[in-house]
C-alpha positions, -999 to +999 in steps of 0.1 A: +576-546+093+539-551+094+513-521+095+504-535+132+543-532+141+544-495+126+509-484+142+527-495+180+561-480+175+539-448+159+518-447+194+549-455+214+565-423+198+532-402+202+527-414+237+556-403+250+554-366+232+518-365+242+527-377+280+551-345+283+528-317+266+548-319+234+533-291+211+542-303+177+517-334+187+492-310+206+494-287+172+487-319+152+458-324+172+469-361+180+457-375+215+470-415+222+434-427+225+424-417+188+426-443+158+466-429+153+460-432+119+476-397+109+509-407+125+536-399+105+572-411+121+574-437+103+574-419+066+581-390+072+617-373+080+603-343+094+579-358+118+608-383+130+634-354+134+611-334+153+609-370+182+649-367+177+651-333+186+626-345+214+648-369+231+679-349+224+663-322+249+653-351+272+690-357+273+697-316+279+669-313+306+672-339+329+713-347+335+703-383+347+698-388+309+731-377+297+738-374+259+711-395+242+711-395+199+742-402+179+733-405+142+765-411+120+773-428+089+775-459+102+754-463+133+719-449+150+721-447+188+695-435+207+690-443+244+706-479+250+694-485+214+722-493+184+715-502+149+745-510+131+732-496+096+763-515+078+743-545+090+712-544+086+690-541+054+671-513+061+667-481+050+685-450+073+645-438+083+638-474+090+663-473+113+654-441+131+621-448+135+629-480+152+654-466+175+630-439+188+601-462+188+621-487+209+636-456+232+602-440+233+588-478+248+613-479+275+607-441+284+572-449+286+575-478+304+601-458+329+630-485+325+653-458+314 
């Protein structure tokens, strides 16, 4: 993945905390319009938990949404996003971070 690639699925993910009050990102002091160069999801396990925990109360608020993470062993699914981690060469953050990125894209975009 390129840094350009990280810096866009890091905004996607700040965006869509940002967009809904989020405090952890408001406590960071993070707004979308800065340089995002503090962004941390994509190194960090306890910046990337805290967006799971995010969209797992997306899921809890609004019922349209229905269950929405399932981390296993095996498989990441967030949203309508799978990554079979028996195929792919990634690391098991890798593979978070591009699961919330890519849900956090479609959330922003509304085609959820």
């Amino acid at each position: 993945m390129t840094q350009k690639e990280i810096q866009e699925r890091n905004k996607q993910i700040a965006l869509m905390r940002v967009m809904n009050n989020d405090a952890f990102l408001l406590e960071q002091n993070i707004k979308a319009s800065t340089g995002l160069c503090h962004l941390k999801f994509h190194s960090d396990w306890n910046w990337l938990m805290e967006a799971v925990e995010f969209i797992e109360k997306i899921g809890e608020t609004d019922k349209h949404y229905g269950t929405l993470v399932d981390i296993t062993t095996t498989y990441i699914k967030i949203g309508k996003i799978t990554i079979d981690l028996k195929l792919t060469l990634i690391s098991k953050i890798e593979a978070v971070f591009i699961a919330v990125s890519d849900f956090a894209k479609l959330y922003n975009e509304k085609k959820l």
